[in-house]
N, C-alpha and C positions, 0 to 999 in steps of 0.2 A: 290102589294103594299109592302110585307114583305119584296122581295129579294131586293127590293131598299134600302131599309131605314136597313138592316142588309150590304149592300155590303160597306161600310166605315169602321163599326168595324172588319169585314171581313180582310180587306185592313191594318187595324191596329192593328190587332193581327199577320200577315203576317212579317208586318217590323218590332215588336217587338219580335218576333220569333228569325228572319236573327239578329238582333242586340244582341240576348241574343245569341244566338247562335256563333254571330264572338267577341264578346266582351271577354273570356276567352286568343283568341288567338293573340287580340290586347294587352289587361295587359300583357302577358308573353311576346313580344315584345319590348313593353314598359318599361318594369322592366330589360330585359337585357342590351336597354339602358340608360337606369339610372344607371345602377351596371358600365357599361363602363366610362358614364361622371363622374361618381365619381370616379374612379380610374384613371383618367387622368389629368397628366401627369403618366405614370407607376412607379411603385419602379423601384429603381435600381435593372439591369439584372446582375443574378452568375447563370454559370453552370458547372458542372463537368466532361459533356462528350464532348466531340468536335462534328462539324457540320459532321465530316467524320463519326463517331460513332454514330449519329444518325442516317445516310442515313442504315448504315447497319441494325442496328438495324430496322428499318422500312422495309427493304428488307426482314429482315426474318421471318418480323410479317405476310407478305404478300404471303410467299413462293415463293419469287424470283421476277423477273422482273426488271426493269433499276431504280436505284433510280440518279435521276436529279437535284435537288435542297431539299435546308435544309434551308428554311428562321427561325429564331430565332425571334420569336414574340410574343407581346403583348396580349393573348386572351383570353379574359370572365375573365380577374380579377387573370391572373397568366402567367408566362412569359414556350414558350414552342417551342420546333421544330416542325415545318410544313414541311413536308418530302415531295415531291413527287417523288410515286413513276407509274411507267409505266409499262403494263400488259396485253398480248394483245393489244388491242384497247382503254382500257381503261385506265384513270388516276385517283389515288385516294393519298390524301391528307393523312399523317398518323401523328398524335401526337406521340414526344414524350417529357418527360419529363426531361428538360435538366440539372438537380441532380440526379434521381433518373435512369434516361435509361431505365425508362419505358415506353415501347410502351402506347400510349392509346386513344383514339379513330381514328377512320379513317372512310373517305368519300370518295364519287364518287365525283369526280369537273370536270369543263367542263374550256376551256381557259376563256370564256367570263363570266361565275361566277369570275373567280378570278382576271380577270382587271376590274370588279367592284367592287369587295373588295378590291383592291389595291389602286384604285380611292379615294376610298370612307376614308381609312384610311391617305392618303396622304391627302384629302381636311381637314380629321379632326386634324391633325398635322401642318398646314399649318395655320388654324383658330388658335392652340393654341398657333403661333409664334414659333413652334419647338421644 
């Protein structure tokens, strides 16, 4: 008779768990976009290095490999180069900062990550009439 009548609160301390537990990494989600709908439309874009200067500069953060493309974009609330650069087999995305020509972050991307952030940035420019 116990395990019946305990298997509900059981059940319900389970999914209050999973929610307290994913809820942390929904707000941090959440928040970065809200920081992005509020900074859109972007300030206006100035930089001081060029897209050539940037590929390099990301080649040498990486210690060589092909750098391919330098998109000049809009990200997390500050305007910046997305370098990619090719390495091996693999391709990683390198920030740099187009005043300063500082390297600064870099990531692994895969093609199909980033024609969904291309997607996803074009629908949201599209929505704001440009």
């Amino acid at each position: 008779m116990m395990k019946k009548s305990l298997l509900p609160f059981v059940a319900f301390l389970t999914v209050s768990i999973g929610v307290a537990v994913a809820m942390p990494a929904l707000s941090t989600h959440q928040e970065k976009e809200e920081k992005e709908k509020e900074s859109w439309p972007p300030p206006a874009a100035s930089a001081k290095i060029s897209p050539v200067q940037a590929m390099a500069i990301a080649k040498k953060k990486m210690g060589g490999g092909v750098a391919f493309q330098a998109n000049f974009e809009f990200d997390e609330g500050h305007w910046v180069y997305g370098v990619m650069i090719v390495k091996g087999h693999k391709i990683t995305e390198v920030e740099v900062d187009p005043k300063t020509g500082k390297a600064l972050d870099s990531e692994t991307v895969t093609p199909d990550d980033e024609a969904k952030e291309m997607k996803s940035e074009l629908t949201k420019v599209a929505a704001a009439g440009g």
